[in-house]
Steps between C-alpha positions, in 0.01 A plus 500: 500500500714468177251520188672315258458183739146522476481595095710182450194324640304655242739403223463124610343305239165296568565157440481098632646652852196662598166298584187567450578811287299539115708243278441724247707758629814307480760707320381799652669697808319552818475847414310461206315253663380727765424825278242224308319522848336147390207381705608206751175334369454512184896623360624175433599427886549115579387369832631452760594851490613704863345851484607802698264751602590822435271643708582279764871576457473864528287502826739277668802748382284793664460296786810437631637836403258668665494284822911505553488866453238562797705305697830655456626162322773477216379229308677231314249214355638160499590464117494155506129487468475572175894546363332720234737802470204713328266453849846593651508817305124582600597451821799715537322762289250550815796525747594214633920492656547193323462170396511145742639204361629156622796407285775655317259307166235772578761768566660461182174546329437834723820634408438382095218754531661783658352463891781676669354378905495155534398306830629134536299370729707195565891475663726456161763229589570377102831648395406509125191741593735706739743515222220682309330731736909589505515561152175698484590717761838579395285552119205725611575745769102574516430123599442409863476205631365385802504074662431355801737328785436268725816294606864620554566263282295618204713811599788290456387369189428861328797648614749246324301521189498847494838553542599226291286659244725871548141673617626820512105625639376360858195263478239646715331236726219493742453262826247282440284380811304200456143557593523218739612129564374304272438779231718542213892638496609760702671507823265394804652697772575843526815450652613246155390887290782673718756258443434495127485877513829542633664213261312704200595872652871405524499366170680689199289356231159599669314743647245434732211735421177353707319265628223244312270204504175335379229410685284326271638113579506557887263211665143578532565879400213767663510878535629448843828265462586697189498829675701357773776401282452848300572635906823286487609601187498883510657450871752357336587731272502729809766318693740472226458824414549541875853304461578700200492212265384735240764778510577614135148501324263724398168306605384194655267228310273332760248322260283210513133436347359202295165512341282408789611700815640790369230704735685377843800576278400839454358550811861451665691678310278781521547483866857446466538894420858572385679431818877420406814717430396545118226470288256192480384380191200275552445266237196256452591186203127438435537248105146312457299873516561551143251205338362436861287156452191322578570243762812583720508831537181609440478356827782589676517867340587771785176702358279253633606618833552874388263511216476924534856476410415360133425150310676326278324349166599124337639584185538172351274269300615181340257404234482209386263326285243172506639188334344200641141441672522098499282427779191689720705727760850483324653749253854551399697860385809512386691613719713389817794421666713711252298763530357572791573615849408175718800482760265664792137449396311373119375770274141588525294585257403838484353555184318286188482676139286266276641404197229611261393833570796626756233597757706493869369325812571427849673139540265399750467144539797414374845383708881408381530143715843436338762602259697264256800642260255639241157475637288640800204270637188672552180341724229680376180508710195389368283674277811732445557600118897400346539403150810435284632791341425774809754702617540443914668756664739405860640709712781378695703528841820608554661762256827345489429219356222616231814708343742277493305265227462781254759673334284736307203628661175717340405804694137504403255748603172456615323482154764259393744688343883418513673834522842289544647228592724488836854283498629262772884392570445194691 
């Protein structure tokens, strides 16, 4: 990771940009802001503010790392969880191959911050993003690049770009193999991969270095259909390798792995061994891990069914605060649509910090019914105390869309103290 990407953060200057951060610290750069370590509660904070665990984060980090490397698993998180090059830097600090991505927008921001692995999980047919990755990769002999295929005609596609572009470096690629009809892109049969293997192998603009997918969008996913697909992956792998489809490199990718199956994942490619004609490197795209949640994938988490392989902790709290109690049963906070996660499940609050003396509490009896732009409905049960001015505190579901709505986030520790503030390139 290049530093002066991430001291340029530090230079940025707190101002109108940045919600929910101390209006009296406008002027100032997030770096100064941070070394004030202000108090999310009483430093001036306005609500609705997001706040990042920092305790939270760091488990998850330890997590991961420490789960891929049992396994045998190179590791590249999905980056477009968060897009926050410092959490990318964290990450790639505790080993991980790379970074994941979905579009040559995200890429660019990798690159901007010195990632020199980048996995585009996605088959790049737009000749204006080709003509980049050819420019970069003419630029930075360090950077690799790796995208998915799926069609001899996105083949096609990249190879005219490419060469219209002068690449002077092969694009490596990957087969994609949908996880099953109906699921998401990706070829469906095996026999579709060879034909796109061939059209990418003969190719003078790429260089077909694996074999990929994602299982998470597959219908009705359990441990059983995913691992059959994980079987059908790695044996294809085998019979290209077989057909000599991957003469000329140094290693084979075979990687797969969302946030909720990335046990079956692992459990296949474990099995898989390292059967072809070179080296495989087995590589597990795992994105939501990092904040984790406290809806979606608190249920769906792998360490539910493997919980002696770890945990992972919710790291983030959206507090908001009290500004309505109009009737019996009905409050208001300030807070909604704009920002909070509500495209899978409503927040629910988690916490209540009254107003006058900052004392914490469990949010029992009260529920988030509905969301408007700037407000969040609460039903609150009878004989259940709420009064204007307390702070309520929601966690959320789904980490990818709780960072795209902030562009400046507080890492605050447990006793509420922001340490710094984390930056997102939505």
């Amino acid at each position: 990771m290049v530093d002066f990407g991430l001291k340029a953060l530090r230079d940025d200057v707190v101002d109108h940009r940045f919600k929910g951060l101390p209006p009296d610290a406008e002027g100032l750069t997030v770096g100064a802001l941070a070394e004030e370590r202000r108090n999310l509660f009483h430093g001036g904070f306005s609500t609705p503010v997001l706040a990042l665990s920092a305790e939270a984060l760091e488990h998850n980090l330890a997590a991961l790392q420490h789960y891929t490397e049992r396994h045998g698993l190179a590791f590249a998180p999905h980056g477009k969880t968060s897009m926050a090059p410092q959490l990318f830097a964290r990450q790639l600090e505790r080993g991980a191959w790379g970074i994941t991505v979905a579009t040559v927008a995200q890429a660019r921001v990798c690159r901007a911050f010195g990632v020199r692995r980048v996995f585009l999980a996605n088959q790049l047919v737009d000749a204006a993003g080709l003509r980049w990755v050819a420019r970069e990769l003419a630029a930075a002999p360090e950077f690799r690049l790796v995208c998915y295929v799926d069609s001899v005609r996105g083949v096609e596609l990249m190879e005219a770009a490419l060469r219209e572009a002068g690449a002077g470096r092969r694009l490596d690629v990957v087969v994609e193999l949908g996880a099953a009809d109906g699921a998401r892109t990706g070829v469906r049969r095996e026999s579709e991969g060879v034909e796109v293997a061939r059209a990418a192998a003969a190719s003078s603009a790429l260089r077909l270095v694996g074999v990929a997918g994602y299982e998470g969008e597959m219908p009705e996913p359990d441990v059983a259909s995913v691992t059959a697909w994980m079987r059908r992956l790695t044996a294809l792998a085998q019979y290209l390798d077989g057909l000599g489809l991957f003469e000329g490199v140094d290693e084979v990718l075979v990687s797969a792995g969302g946030s909720a199956w990335f046990d079956a994942v692992a459990d296949v490619l474990e099995e898989f061994g390292q059967p072809l004609s070179v080296p495989v490197v087995k590589l597990l795209r795992s994105g939501a891990y990092v904040s984790h949640d406290d809806e979606h994938y608190r249920v769906l988490t792998p360490f539910n069914r493997v919980p002696d392989e770890g945990g992972l902790r919710a790291a983030f709290t959206l507090w908001t605060q009290v500004v309505s109690c109009p009737e019996p049963g009905q409050a208001f906070v300030n807070a909604g649509k704009r920002d909070a996660a509500h495209d899978l499940h409503l927040p629910r609050p988690m916490l209540v910090r009254d107003g006058d003396t900052g004392a914490v509490r469990p949010a029992d009896g009260l529920t988030v019914t509905a969301l408007s732009d700037q407000h969040a409905w609460l039903r609150v049960a009878e004989g259940t105390e709420l009064a204007v001015g307390d702070w309520v505190g929601l966690g959320m579901s789904h980490p990818c869309t709780v960072f795209d709505k902030w562009q400046l986030i507080p890492l605050v520790t447990a006793d509420g103290t922001v340490t710094d503030y984390v930056r997102t390139f939505f």
